[in-house]
SERO-4910 file (N, C-alpha, C, O; in steps of 0.05 Angstrom, whole numbers):
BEGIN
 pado doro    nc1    nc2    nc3   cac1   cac2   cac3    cc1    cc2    cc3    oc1    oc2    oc3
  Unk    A     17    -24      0      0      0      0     17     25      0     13     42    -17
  Unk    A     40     29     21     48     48     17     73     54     -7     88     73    -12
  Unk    A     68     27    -18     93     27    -41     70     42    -68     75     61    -82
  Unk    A     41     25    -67     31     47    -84     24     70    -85     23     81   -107
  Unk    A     19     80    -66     17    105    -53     43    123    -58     39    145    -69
  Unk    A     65    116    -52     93    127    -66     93    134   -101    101    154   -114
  Unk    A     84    117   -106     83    107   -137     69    130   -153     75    141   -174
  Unk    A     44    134   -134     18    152   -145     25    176   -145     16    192   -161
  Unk    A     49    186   -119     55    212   -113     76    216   -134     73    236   -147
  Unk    A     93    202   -138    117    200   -164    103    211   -184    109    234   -192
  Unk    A     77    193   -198     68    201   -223     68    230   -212     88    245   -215
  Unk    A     48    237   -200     39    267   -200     57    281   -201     50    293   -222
  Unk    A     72    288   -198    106    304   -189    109    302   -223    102    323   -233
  Unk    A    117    282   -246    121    282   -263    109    291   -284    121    305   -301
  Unk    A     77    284   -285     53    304   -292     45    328   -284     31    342   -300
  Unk    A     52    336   -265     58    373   -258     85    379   -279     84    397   -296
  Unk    A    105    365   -276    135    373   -286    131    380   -315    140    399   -329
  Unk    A    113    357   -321    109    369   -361     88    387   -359     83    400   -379
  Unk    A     74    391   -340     54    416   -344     63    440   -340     51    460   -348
  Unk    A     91    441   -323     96    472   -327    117    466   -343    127    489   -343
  Unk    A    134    450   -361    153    452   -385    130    452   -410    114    434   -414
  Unk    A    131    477   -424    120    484   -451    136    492   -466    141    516   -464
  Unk    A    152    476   -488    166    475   -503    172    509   -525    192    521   -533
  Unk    A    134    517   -526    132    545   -535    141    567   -521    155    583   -534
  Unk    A    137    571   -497    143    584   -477    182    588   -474    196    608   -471
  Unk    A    188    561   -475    218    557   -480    232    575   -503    249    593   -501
  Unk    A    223    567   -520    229    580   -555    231    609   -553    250    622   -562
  Unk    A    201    621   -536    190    649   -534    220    654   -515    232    673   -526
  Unk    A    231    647   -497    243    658   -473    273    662   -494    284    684   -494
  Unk    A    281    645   -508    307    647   -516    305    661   -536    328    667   -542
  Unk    A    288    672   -556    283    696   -576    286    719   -561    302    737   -566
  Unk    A    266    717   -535    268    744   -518    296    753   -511    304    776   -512
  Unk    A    310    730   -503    351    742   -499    366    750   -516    386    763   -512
  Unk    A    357    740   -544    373    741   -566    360    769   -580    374    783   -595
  Unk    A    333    775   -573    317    803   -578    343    827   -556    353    848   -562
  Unk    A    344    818   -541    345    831   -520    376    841   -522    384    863   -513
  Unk    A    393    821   -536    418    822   -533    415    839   -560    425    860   -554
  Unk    A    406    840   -586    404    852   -616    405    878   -604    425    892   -607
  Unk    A    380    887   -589    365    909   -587    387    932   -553    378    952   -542
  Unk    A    411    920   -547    427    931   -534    441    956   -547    459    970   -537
  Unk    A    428    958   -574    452    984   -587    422   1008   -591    398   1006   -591
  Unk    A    445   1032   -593    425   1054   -584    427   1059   -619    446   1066   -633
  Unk    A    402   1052   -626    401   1055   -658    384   1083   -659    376   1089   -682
  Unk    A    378   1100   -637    365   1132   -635    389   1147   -644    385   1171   -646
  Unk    A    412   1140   -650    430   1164   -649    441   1168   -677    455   1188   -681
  Unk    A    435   1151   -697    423   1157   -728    402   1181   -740    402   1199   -756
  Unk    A    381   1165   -717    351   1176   -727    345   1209   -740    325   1216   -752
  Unk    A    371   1225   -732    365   1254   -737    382   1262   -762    379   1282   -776
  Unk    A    403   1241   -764    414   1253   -793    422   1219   -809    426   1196   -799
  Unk    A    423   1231   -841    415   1209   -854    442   1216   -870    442   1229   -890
  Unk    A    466   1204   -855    495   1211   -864    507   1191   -893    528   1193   -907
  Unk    A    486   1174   -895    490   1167   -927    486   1186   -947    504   1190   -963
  Unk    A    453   1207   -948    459   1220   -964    481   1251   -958    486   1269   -974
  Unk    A    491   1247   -934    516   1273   -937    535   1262   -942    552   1266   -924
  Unk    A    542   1249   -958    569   1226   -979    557   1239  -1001    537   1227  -1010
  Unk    A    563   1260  -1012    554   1270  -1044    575   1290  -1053    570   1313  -1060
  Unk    A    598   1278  -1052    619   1288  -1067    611   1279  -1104    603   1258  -1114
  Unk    A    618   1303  -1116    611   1297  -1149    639   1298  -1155    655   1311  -1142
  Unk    A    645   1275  -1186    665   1272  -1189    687   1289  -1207    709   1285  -1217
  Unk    A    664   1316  -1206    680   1335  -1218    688   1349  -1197    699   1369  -1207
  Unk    A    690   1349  -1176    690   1360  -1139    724   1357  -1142    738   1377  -1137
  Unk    A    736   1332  -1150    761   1326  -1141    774   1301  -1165    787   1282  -1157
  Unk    A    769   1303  -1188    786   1289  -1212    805   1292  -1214    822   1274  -1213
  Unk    A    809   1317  -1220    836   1332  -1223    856   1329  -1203    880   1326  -1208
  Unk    A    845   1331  -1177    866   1328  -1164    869   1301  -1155    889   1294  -1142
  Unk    A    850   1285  -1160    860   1247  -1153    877   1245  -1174    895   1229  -1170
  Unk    A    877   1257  -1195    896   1245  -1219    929   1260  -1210    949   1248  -1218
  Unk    A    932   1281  -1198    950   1294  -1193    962   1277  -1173    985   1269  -1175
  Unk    A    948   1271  -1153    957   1258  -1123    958   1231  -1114    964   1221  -1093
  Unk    A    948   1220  -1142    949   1180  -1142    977   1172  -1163   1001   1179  -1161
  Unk    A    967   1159  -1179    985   1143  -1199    977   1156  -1220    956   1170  -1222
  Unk    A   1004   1149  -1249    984   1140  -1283    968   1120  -1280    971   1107  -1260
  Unk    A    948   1113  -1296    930   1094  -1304    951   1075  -1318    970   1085  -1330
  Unk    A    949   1049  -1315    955   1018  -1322    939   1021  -1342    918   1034  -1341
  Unk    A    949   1007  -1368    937    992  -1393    926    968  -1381    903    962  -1387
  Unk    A    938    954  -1365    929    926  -1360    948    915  -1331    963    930  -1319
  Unk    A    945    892  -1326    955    881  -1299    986    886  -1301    994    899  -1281
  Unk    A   1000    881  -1315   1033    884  -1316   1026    907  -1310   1010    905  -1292
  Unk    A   1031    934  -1316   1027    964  -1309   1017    957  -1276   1030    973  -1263
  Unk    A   1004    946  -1262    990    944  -1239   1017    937  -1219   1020    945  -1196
  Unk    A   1037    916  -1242   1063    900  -1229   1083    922  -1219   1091    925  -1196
  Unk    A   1090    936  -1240   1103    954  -1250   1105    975  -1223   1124    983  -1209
  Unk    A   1083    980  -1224   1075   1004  -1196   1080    990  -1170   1093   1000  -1152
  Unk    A   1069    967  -1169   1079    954  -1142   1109    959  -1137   1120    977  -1124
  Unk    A   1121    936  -1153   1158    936  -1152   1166    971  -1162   1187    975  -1174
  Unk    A   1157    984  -1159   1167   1013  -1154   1160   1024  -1129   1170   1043  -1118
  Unk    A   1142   1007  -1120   1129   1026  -1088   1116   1049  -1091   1113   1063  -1071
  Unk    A   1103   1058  -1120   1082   1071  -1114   1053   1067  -1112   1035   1083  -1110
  Unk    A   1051   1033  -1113   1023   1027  -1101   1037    997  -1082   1053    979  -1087
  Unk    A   1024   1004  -1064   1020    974  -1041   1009    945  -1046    998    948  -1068
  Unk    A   1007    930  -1042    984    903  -1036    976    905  -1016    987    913   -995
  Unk    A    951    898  -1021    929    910   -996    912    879   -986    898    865  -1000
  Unk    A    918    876   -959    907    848   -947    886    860   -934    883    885   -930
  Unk    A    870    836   -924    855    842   -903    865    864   -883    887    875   -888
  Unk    A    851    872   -860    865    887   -844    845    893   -814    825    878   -813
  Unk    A    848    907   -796    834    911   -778    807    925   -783    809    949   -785
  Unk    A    783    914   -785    769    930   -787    746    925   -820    724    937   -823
  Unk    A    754    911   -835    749    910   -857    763    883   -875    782    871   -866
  Unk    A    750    874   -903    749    848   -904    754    848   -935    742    868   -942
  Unk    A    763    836   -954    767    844   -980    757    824  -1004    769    803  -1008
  Unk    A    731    833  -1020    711    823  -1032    718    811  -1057    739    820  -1066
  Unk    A    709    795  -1071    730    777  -1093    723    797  -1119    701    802  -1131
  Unk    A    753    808  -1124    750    837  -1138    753    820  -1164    767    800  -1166
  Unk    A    736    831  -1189    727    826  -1220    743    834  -1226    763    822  -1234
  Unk    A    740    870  -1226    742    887  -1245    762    911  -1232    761    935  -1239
  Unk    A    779    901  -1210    798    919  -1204    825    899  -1190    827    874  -1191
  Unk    A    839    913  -1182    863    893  -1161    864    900  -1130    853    921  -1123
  Unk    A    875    885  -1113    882    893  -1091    903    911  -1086    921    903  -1072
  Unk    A    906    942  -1098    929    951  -1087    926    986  -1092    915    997  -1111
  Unk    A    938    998  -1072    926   1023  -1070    964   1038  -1075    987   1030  -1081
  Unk    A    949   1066  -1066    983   1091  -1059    984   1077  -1036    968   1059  -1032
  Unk    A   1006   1086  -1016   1013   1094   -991    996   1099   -982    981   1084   -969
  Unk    A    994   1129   -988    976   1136   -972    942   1132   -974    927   1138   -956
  Unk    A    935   1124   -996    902   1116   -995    903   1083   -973    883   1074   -962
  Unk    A    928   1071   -971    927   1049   -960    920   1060   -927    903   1051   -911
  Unk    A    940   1083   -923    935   1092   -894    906   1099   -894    893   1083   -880
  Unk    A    890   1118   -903    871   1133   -905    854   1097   -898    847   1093   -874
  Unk    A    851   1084   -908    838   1050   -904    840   1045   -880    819   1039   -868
  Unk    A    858   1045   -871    866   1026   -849    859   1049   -831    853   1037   -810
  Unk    A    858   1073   -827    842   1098   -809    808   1087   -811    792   1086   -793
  Unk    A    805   1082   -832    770   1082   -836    768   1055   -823    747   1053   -810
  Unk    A    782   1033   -823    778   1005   -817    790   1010   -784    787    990   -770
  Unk    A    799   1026   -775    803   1015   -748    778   1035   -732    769   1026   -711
  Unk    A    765   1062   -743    752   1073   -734    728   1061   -734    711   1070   -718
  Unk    A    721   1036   -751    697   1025   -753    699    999   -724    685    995   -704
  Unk    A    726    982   -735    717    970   -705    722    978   -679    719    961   -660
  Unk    A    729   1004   -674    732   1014   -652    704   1023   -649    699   1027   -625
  Unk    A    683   1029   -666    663   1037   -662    645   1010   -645    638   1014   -622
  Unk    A    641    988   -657    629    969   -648    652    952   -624    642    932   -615
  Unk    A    677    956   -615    679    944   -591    656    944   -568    639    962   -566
  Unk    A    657    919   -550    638    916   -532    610    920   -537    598    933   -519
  Unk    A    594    910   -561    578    904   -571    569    888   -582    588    876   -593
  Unk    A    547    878   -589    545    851   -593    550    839   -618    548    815   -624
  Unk    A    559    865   -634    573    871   -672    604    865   -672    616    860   -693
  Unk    A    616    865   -650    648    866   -649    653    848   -659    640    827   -658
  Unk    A    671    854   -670    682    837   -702    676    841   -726    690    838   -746
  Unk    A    657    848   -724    630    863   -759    657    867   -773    677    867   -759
  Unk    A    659    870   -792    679    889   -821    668    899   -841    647    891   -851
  Unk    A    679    913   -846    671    931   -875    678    921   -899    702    928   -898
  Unk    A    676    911   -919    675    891   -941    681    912   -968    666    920   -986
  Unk    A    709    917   -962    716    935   -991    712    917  -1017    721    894  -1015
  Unk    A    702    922  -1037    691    917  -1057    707    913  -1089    706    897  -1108
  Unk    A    721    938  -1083    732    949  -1104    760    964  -1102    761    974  -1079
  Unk    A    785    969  -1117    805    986  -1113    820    993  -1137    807   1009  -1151
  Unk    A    844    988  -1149    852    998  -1172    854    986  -1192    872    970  -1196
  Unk    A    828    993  -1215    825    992  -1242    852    997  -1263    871   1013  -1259
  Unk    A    849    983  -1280    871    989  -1312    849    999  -1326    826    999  -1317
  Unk    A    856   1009  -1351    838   1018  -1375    817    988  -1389    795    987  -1400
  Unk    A    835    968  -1383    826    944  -1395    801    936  -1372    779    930  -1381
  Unk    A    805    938  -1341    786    925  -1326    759    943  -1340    738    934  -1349
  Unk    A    769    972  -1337    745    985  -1333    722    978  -1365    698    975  -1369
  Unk    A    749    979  -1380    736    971  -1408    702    944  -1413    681    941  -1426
  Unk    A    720    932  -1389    702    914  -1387    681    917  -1371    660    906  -1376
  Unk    A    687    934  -1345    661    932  -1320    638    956  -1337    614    954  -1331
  Unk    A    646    973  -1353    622    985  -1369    601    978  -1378    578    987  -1376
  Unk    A    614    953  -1393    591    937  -1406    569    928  -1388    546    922  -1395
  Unk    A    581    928  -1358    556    912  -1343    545    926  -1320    528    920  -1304
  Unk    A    565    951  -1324    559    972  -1299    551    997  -1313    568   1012  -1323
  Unk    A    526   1002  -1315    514   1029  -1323    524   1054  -1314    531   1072  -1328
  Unk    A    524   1054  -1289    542   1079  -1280    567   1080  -1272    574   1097  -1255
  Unk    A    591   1058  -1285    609   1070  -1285    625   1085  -1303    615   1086  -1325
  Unk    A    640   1093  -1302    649   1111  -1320    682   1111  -1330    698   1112  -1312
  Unk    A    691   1110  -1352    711   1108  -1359    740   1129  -1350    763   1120  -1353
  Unk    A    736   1151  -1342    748   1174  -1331    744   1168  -1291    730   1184  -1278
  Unk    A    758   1147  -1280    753   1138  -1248    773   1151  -1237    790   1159  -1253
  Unk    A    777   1154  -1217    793   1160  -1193    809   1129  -1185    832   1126  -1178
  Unk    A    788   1108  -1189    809   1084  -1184    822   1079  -1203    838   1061  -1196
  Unk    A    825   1085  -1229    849   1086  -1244    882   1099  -1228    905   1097  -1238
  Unk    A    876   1109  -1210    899   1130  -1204    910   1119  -1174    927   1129  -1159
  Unk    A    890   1090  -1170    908   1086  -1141    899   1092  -1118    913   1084  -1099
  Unk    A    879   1106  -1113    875   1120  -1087    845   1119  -1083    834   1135  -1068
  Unk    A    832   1103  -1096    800   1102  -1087    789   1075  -1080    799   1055  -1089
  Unk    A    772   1076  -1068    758   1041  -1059    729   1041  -1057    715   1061  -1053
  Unk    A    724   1025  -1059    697   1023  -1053    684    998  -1023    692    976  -1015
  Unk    A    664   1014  -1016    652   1005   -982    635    978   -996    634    985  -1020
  Unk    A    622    956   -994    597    955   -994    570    962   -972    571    958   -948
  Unk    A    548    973   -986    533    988   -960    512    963   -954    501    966   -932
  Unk    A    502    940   -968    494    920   -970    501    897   -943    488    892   -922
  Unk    A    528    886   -951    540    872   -942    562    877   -927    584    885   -936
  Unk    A    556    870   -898    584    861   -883    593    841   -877    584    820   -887
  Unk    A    614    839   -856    623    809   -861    622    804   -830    636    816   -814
  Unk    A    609    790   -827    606    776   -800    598    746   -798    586    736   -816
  Unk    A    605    731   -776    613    698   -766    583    683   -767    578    659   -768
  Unk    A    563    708   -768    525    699   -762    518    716   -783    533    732   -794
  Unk    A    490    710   -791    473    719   -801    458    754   -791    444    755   -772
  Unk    A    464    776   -805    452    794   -789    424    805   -795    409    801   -815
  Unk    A    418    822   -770    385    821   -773    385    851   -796    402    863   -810
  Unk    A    361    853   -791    344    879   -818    367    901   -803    387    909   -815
  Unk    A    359    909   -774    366    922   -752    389    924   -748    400    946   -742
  Unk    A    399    903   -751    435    910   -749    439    921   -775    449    943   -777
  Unk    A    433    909   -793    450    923   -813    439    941   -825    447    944   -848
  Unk    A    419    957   -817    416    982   -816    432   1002   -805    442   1021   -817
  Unk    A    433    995   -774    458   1002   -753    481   1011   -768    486   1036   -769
  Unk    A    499    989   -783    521    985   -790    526   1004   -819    548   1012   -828
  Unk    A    505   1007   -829    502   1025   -860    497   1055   -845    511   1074   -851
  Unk    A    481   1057   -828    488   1091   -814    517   1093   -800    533   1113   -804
  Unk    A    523   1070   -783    544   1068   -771    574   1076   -794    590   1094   -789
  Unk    A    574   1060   -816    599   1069   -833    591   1092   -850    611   1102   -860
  Unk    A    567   1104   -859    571   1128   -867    571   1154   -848    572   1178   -854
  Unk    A    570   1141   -824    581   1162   -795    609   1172   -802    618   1194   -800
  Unk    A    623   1145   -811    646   1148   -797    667   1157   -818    691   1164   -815
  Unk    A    648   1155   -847    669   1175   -869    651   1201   -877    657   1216   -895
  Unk    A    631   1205   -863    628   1240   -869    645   1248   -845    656   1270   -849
  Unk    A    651   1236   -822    677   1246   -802    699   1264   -822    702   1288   -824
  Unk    A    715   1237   -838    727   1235   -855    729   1255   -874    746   1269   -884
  Unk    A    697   1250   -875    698   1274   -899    706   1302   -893    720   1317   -907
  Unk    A    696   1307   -873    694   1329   -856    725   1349   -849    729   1373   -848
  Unk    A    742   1326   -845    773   1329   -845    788   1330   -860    812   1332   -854
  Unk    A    775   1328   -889    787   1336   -918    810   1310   -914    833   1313   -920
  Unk    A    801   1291   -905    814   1267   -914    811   1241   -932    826   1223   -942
  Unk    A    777   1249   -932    771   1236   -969    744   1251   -980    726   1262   -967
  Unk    A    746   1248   -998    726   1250  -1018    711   1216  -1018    721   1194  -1017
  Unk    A    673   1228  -1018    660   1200  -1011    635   1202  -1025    629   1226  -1027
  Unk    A    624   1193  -1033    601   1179  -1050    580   1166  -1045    585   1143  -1052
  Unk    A    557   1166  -1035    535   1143  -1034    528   1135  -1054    515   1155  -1062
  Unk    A    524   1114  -1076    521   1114  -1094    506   1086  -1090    514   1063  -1086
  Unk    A    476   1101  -1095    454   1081  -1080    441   1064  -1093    428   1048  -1080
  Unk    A    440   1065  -1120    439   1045  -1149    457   1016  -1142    445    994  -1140
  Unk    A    483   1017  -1139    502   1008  -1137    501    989  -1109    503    965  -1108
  Unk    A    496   1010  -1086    493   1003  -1067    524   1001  -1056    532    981  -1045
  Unk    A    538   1021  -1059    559   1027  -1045    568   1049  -1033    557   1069  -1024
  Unk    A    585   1043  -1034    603   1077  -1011    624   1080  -1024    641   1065  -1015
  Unk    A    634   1095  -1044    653   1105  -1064    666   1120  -1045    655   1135  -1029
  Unk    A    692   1115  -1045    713   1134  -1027    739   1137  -1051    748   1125  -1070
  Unk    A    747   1165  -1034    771   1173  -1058    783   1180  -1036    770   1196  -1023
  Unk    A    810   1171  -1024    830   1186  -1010    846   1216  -1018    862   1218  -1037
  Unk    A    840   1235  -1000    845   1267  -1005    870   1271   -982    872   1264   -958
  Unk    A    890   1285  -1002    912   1293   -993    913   1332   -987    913   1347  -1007
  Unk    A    914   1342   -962    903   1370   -957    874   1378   -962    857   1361   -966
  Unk    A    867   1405   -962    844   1418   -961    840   1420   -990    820   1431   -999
***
């Protein structure tokens, strides 16, 4: 008797136990932390200015002087060689801050100094998202120095680009405003965040006559030209 009686109290204990485990409830609680942890960044401090469209440098603003203050234009990749083993353009790796996109219609390699001007914009971006739940995010340059031959070709399939570039000369790149590069999948919200967040951080830029910058919203990029003085 009192062994069934044990028995009876057991069930019950077990039948309460799955009545308060609801598998929905579970699901709901761990969205809520992962809501909770997304929704930790103060995305109000965008809301009053829309610093993509103040990236509206025109490319008659500063031609003349990217062509003065970059390289000659390359016929083709040897010309690209040529400039390297002279040291007036770099090879450009990954780096702090930013991530480098499988380039078509340009090469990996900038001036000196458009390389520094990069690596300022790439460390100001992850210094922006340290201790957040983005740390690590990068910026996914796209694009960098064109020959006459690449561009010859990216025309055909790029409506707005144009044969007379600034990346002919070494010293311009391109952001994507689309895509960043991160270890997870990001939400609508973050990478909204992250598209006000990096055009924050080159109208700074801009601001300091240290580049010439572009939204170029067809495209869906962030055109930068590295600027040497006022």
């Amino acid at each position: 008797m009192k062994f069934f009686s044990f028995s009876l109290l057991t069930i019950s204990f077990v039948l309460v136990g799955f009545g308060l485990f609801n598998p929905k409830e579970a699901d709901q609680h761990q969205h809520f932390l992962q809501e909770e942890t997304t929704l930790s960044f103060d995305y109000s401090k965008f809301e009053k200015e829309n610093y993509p469209l103040k990236l509206n440098n025109r490319l008659c603003e500063y031609m003349d002087r990217s062509v003065k203050q970059g390289v000659k234009p390359s016929s083709d990749k040897r010309g690209i060689q040529r400039l390297i083993r002279a040291g007036k353009l770099n090879l450009i790796r990954e780096n702090h801050g930013y991530a480098l996109d499988t380039f078509f219609y340009s090469y990996a390699a900038l001036t000196p100094y458009a390389e520094k001007i990069l690596n300022e914009i790439g460390m100001a971006f992850q210094d922006s998202l340290a201790y957040t739940p983005l740390a690590g995010t990068k910026l996914l340059v796209t694009s960098m120095t064109r020959t006459h031959y690449t561009v010859s070709k990216l025309v055909k399939h790029n409506r707005t680009a144009v044969r007379r570039s600034p990346h002919l000369n070494g010293n311009s790149f391109d952001f994507s405003f689309s895509r960043f590069v991160n270890k997870r999948a990001l939400t609508a919200s973050e990478t909204h965040y992250l598209q006000q967040l990096s055009a924050a951080i080159l109208y700074r830029f801009k601001c300091a006559c240290k580049i010439w910058a572009t939204f170029e919203q067809h495209e869906e990029c962030l055109h930068v030209v590295a600027r040497m003085g006022k």
